[in-house]
C-alpha positions as CSV (number, residue, x, y, z in Angstrom):
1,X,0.0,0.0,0.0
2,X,0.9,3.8,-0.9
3,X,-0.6,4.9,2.4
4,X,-2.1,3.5,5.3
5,X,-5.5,2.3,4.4
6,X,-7.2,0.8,7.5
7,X,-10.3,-0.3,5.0
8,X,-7.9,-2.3,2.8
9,X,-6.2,-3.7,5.7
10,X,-9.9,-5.2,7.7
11,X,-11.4,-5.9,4.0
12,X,-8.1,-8.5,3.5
13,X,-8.4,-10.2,5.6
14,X,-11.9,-10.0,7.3
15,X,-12.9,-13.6,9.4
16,X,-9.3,-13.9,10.7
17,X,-8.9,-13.1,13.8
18,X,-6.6,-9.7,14.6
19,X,-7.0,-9.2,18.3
20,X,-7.4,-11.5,21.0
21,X,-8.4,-9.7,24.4
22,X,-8.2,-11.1,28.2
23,X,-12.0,-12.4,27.8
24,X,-12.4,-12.5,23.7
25,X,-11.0,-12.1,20.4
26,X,-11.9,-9.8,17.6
27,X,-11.9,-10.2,14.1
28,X,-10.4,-7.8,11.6
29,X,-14.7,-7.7,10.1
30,X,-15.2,-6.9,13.8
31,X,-12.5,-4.2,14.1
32,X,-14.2,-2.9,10.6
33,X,-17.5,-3.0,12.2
34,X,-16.0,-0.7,15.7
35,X,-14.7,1.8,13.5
36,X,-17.8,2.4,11.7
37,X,-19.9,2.6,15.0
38,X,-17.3,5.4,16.0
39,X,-17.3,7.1,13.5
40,X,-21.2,7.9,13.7
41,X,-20.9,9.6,16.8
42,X,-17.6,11.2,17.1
43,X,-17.1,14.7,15.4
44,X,-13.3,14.8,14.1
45,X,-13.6,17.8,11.9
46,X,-9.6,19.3,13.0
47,X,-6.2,18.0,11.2
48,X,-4.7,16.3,14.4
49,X,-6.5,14.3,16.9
50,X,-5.5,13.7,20.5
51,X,-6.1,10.1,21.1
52,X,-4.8,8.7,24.8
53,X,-2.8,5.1,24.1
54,X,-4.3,2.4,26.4
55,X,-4.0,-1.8,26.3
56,X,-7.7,-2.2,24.8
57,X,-9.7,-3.0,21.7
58,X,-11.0,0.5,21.7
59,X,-7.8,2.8,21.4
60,X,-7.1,0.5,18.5
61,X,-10.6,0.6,16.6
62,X,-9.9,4.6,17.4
63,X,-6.7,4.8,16.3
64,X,-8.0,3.5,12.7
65,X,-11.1,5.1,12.9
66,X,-9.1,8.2,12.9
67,X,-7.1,7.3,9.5
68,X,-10.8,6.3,8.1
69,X,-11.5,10.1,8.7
70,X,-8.4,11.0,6.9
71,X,-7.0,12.9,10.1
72,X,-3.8,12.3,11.5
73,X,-3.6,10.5,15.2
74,X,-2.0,12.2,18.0
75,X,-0.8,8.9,20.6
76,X,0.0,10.6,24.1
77,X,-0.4,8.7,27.3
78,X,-2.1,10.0,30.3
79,X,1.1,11.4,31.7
80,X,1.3,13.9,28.6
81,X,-2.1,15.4,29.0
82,X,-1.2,17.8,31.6
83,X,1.9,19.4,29.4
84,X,-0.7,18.6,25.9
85,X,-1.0,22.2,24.8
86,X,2.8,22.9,25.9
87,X,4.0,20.0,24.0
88,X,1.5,21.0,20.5
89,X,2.2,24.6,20.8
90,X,3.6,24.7,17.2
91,X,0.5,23.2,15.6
92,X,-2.0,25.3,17.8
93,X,-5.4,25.2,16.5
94,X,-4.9,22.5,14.5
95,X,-6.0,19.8,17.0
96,X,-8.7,18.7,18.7
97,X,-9.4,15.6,21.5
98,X,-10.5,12.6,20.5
99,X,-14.0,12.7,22.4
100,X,-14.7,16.4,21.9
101,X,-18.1,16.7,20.2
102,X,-17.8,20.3,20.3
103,X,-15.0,20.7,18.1
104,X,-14.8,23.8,15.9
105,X,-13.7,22.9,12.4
106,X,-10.8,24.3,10.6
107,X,-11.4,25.9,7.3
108,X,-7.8,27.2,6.7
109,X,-4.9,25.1,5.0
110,X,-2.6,24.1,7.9
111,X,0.7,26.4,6.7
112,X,3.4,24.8,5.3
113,X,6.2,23.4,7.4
114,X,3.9,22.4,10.5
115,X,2.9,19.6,8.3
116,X,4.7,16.0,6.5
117,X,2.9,13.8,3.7
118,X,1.2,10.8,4.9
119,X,1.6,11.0,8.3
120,X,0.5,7.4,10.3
121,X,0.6,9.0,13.9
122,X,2.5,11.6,16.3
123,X,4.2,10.1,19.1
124,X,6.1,11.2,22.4
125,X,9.4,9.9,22.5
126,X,10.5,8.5,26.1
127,X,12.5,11.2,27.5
128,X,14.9,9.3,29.1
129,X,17.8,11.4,28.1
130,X,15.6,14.5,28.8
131,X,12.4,16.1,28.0
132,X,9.8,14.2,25.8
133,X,9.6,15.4,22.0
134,X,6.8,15.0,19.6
135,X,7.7,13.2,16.2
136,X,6.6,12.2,13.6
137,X,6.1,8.8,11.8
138,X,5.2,8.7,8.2
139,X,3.6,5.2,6.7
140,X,6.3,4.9,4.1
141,X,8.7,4.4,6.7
142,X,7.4,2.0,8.6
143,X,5.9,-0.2,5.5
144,X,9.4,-0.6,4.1
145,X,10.2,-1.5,7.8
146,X,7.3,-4.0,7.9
147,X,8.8,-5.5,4.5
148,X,12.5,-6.1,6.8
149,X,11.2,-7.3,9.9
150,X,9.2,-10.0,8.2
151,X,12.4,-11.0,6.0
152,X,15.0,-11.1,9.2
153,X,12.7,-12.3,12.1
154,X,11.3,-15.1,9.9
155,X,7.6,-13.4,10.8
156,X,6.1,-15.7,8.4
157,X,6.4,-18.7,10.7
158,X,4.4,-17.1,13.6
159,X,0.7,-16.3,14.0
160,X,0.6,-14.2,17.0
161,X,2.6,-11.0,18.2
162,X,2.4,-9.3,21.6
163,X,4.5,-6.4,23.2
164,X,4.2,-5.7,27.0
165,X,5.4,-2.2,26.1
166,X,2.7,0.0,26.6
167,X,0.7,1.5,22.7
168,X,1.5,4.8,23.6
169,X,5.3,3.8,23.1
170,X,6.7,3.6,19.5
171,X,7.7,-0.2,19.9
172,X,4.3,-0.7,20.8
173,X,2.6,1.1,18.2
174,X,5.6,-0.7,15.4
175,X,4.0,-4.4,16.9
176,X,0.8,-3.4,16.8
177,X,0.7,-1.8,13.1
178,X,2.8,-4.6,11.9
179,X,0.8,-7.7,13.4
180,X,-2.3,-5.8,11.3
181,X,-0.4,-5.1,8.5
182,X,0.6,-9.2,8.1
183,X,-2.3,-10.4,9.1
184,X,-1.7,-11.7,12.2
185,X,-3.4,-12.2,16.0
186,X,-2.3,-9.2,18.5
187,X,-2.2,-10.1,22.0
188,X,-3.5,-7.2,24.1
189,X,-2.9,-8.5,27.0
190,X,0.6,-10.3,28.0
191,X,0.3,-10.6,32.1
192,X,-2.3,-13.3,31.6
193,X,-1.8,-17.1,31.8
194,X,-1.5,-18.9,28.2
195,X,-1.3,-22.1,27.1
196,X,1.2,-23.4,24.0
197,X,-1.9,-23.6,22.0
198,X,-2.5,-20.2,21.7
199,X,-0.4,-20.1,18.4
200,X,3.0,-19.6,17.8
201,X,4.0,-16.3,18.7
202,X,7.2,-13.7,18.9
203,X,7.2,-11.6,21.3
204,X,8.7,-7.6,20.9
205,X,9.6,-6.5,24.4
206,X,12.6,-4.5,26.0
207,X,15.3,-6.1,27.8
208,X,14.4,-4.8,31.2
209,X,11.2,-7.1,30.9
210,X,13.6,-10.3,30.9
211,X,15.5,-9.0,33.8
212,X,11.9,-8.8,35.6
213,X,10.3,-12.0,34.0
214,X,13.6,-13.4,35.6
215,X,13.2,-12.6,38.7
216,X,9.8,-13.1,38.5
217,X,10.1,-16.9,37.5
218,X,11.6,-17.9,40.7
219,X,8.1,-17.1,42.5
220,X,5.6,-18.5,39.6
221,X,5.4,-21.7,38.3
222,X,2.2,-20.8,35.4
223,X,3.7,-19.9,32.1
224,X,3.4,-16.4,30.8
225,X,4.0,-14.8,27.2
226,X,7.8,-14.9,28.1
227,X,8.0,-18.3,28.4
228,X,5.3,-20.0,25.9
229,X,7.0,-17.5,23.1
230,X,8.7,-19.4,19.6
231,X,10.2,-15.8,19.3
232,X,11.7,-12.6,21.3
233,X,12.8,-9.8,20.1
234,X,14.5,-7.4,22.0
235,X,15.3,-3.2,21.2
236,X,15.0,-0.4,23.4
237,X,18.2,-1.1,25.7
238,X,21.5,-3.1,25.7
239,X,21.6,-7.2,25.9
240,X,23.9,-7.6,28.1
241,X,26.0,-11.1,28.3
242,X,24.8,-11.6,31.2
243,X,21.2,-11.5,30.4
244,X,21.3,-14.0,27.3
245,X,23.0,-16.8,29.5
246,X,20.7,-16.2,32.3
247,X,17.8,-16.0,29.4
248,X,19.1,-18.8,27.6
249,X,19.6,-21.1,30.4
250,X,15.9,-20.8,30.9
251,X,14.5,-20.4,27.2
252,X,17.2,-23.0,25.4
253,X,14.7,-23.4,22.2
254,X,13.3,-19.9,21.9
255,X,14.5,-17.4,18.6
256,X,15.9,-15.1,20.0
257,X,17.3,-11.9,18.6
258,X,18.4,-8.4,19.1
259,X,16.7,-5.3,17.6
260,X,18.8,-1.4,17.4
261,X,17.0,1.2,16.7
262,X,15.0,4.0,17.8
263,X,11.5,6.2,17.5
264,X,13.7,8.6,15.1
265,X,15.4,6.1,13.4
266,X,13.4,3.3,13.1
267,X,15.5,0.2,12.1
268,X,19.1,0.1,12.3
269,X,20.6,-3.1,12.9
270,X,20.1,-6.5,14.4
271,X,21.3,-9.9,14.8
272,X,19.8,-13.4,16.1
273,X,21.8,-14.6,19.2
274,X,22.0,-17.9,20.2
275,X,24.4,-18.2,23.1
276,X,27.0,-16.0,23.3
277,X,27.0,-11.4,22.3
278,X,30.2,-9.5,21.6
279,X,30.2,-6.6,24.1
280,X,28.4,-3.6,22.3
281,X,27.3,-5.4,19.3
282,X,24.0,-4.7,17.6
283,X,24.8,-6.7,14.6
284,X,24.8,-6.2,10.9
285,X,22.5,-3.1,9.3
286,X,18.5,-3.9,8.1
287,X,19.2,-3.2,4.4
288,X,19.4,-0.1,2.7
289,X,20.6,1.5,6.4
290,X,23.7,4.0,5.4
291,X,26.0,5.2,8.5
292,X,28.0,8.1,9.1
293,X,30.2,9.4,12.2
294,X,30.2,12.4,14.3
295,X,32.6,13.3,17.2
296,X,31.7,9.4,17.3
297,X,28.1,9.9,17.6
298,X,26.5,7.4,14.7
299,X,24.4,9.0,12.5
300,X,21.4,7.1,10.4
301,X,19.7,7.3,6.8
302,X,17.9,4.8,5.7
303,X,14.3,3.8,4.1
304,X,13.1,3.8,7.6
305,X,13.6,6.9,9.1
306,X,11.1,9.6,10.8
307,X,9.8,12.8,9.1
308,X,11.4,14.9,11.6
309,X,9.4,16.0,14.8
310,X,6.9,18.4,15.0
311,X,6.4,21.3,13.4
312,X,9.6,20.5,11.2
313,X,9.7,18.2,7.9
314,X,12.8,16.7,6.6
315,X,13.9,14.9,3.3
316,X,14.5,11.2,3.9
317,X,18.1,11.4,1.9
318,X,19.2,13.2,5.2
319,X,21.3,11.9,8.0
320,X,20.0,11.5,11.2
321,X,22.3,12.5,14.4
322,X,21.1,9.8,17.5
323,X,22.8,10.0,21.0
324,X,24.5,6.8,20.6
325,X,28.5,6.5,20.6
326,X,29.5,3.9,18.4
327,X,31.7,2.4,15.5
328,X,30.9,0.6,12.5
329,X,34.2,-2.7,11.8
330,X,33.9,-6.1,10.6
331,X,30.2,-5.1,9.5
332,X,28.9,-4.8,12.7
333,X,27.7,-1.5,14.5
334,X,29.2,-1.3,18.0
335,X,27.1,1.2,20.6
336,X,29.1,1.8,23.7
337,X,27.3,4.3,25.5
338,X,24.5,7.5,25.0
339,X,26.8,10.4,24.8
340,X,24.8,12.2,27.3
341,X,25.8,9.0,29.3
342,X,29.5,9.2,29.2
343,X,30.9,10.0,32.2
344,X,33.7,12.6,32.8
345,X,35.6,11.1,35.2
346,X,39.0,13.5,36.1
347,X,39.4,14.3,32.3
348,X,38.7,10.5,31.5
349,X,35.9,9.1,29.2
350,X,33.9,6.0,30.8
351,X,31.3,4.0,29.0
352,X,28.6,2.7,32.0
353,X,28.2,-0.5,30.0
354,X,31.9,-1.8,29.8
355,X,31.6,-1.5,33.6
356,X,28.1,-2.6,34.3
357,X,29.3,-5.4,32.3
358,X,31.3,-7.1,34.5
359,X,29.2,-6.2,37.8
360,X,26.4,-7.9,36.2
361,X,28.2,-11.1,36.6
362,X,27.8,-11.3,40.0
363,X,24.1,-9.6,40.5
364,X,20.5,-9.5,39.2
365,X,20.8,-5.8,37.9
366,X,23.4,-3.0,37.7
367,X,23.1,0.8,36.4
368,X,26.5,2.9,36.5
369,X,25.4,6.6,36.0
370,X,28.5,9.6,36.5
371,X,27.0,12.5,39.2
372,X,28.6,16.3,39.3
373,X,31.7,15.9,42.0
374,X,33.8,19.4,42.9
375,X,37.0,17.4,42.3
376,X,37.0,14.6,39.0
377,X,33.7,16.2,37.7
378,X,31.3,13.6,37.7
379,X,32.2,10.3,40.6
380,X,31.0,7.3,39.1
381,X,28.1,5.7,41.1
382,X,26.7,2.2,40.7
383,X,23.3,1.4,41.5
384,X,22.8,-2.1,42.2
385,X,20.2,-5.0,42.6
386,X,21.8,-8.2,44.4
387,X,23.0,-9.5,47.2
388,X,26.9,-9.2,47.0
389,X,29.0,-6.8,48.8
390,X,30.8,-3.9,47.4
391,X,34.2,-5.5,48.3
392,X,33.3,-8.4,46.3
393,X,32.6,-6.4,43.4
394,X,35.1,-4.0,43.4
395,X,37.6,-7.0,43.5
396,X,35.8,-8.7,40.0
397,X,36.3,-4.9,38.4
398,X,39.7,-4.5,39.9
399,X,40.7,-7.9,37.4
400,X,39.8,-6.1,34.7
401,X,39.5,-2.6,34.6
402,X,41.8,0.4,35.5
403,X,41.3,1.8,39.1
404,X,39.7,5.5,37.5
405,X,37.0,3.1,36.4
406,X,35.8,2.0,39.4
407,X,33.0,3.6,41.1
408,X,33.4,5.3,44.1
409,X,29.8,4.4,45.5
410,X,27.9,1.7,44.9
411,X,23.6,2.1,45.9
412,X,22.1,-1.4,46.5
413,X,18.7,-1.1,46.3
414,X,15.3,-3.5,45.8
415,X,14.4,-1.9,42.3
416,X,15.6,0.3,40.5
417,X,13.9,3.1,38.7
418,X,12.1,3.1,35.5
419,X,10.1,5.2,33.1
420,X,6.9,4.2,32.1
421,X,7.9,2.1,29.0
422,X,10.4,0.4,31.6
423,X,13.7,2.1,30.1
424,X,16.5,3.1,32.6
425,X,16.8,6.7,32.7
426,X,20.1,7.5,33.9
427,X,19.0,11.3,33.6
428,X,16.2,10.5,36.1
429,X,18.8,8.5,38.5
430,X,20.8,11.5,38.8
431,X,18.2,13.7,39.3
432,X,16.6,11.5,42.2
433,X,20.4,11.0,43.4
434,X,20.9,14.8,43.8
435,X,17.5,14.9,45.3
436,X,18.9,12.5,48.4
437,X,16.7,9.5,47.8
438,X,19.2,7.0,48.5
439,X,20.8,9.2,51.0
């Protein structure tokens, strides 16, 4: 398809089912049937509409109900609602709520350069590295992306797809999008008991998840989506070691595989583990993905990329600049660290990952994070989720690493801090560090 076309989608492939719930499943004739009831009663008469991203049948039948109207959806979650008019101050006017029937309707062009051709939806991107952005995600983008991910996650095999990432987050919306665009059976809810006979499905989740599914199996014995899954594909954060022999010990059968990327970029790279990860590795690049370097920070074209965020468009021949400090050798893409992550440590450069990696041997879950210190600049602080002492782990980095690596406090803690979307925020760990809360 040209453009997303929600019609052509539910008129494909009409008795199959698209969406199982906790209590029942919907068909994609039932999905087309939703839409239609919604669109009798709600009044979408402005460009943009404010839609709130929740786990149910009904943000998705509003979602397409939106595209049916030929507006362009707004996801935000409930979080964003109280910054909304802050966050759309560029295309003020332009927008209207989802269920307000009062809605005045626009009779003026929206002016050029607050708006992109074929837009699929505007999203909020996590924030973890600082204040949430609007973007904006165009259908070509993703469509081409559809074309990949089926190709290198051998999608054809499964009949299911599921994401305990939340719908308002970009991998949720990419799972969601794509398990209707193949044809497949979306699992809304993934905290639920299933059974193997549920279908064979591939899960998309964020490596944080396994940490907690983890932990979490030594308390359960039911199975849950982490364990009946054929599939898992990770993004959103580093696979540690650590994690895939720990993961892999448990899950011996299960494809597993390794997803970079971002809500800018889209695809990048990715690779299908089976027991052992090169340190930084992200593996080889989704075709047609072009790289380029500055002051180490990789930068991304490819067929996949955003359309800029809001109030901006861009041309998809241009580079874009990510966070991420990384090389490209031995075609492979290395990421060793966010470069607002780098710690500046008495005129010395650490990556947290090269040191987390070696704590993590010895305990359930490790974030190093640099905080401002009157003498080196930032002291390297290591917040920590196990049982061994700081002696212990000080003497497994002292094999290995130089003693200006090693951090001067370590925080061991119960849990450790996520965003909604359950990223680690190393931005937020300062923050709450500075703010005494494990004083």
């Amino acid at each position: 398809m040209d453009f997303f076309s929600p019609e052509q989608l539910l008129a494909k492939y009409q008795t199959q089912i698209a969406v199982v719930g906790a209590t029942r499943q919907y068909r994609y004739i039932d999905l087309a049937k939703r839409v239609h009831e919604i669109l009798r009663t709600a009044n979408l008469v402005k460009p943009y509409i404010v839609v709130v991203g929740e786990q149910s049948i009904d943000f998705i039948c509003r979602f397409l109900a939106i595209h049916v109207a030929k507006k362009i959806p707004i996801v935000v979650n409930r979080h964003d609602l109280v910054q909304i008019e802050q966050l759309l101050e560029k295309i003020a006017g332009y927008w209207q709520f989802m269920d307000d029937l009062n809605a005045a309707a626009i009779t003026r062009e929206i002016p050029k350069g607050k708006r992109a051709a074929n837009l699929l939806f505007l999203g909020m991107t996590s924030g973890t590295t600082g204040n949430s952005k609007v973007y904006q995600r165009d259908w070509a983008s993703w469509c081409h992306g559809f074309t990949a991910c089926r190709e290198v996650f051998a999608l054809d095999q499964y009949t299911c797809l599921a994401t305990p990432s939340p719908l308002t987050t970009s991998l949720g919306m990419h799972t969601l999008i794509l398990s209707l665009y193949l044809g497949k059976q979306f699992y809304l809810d993934t905290t639920v008991n299933r059974s193997k006979e549920d279908g064979n499905l591939i899960l998309f989740t964020v490596p944080t998840m396994l940490s907690q599914q983890l932990a979490s199996s030594l308390q359960v014995t039911t199975k849950h989506f982490f364990d009946i899954a054929a599939g898992i594909v990770t993004c959103g954060g580093e696979l540690t070691q650590t994690l895939v022999t720990q993961w892999r010990a448990e899950h011996p059968t299960q494809n597993f595989y390794e997803l970079y990327g971002s809500s800018e970029t889209s695809l990048v790279a990715w690779q299908k583990i089976v027991f052992q990860k090169q340190p930084g590795c992200v593996g080889q690049l989704f075709a047609g993905v072009q790289l380029a370097f500055k002051e180490t920070c990789v930068q991304v074209k490819s067929p996949y990329v955003f359309q800029g965020y809001l109030g901006e468009t861009r041309q998809r021949t241009d580079f874009v600049q990510t966070d991420d400090v990384g090389c490209f050798k031995n075609e492979r893409l290395f990421i060793w660290a966010r470069k607002s992550e780098v710690i500046n440590h008495g005129g010395n450069r650490l990556y947290p990952r090269e040191i987390e990696n070696l704590i993590a041997e010895l305990v359930e879950e490790v974030v190093v994070f640099g905080v401002p210190d009157a003498v080196y600049g930032e002291k390297v602080v290591a917040i920590v989720r196990g049982q061994n002492s700081r002696k212990k782990l000080q003497a497994r980095l002292a094999r290995s690493l130089p003693s200006y690596k090693l951090p001067q406090e370590y925080l061991f803690v119960k849990h450790i801090p996520r965003s909604l979307d359950q990223k680690i925020s190393r931005t937020k760990l300062v923050n709450l560090y500075q703010q005494g809360e494990w004083s």
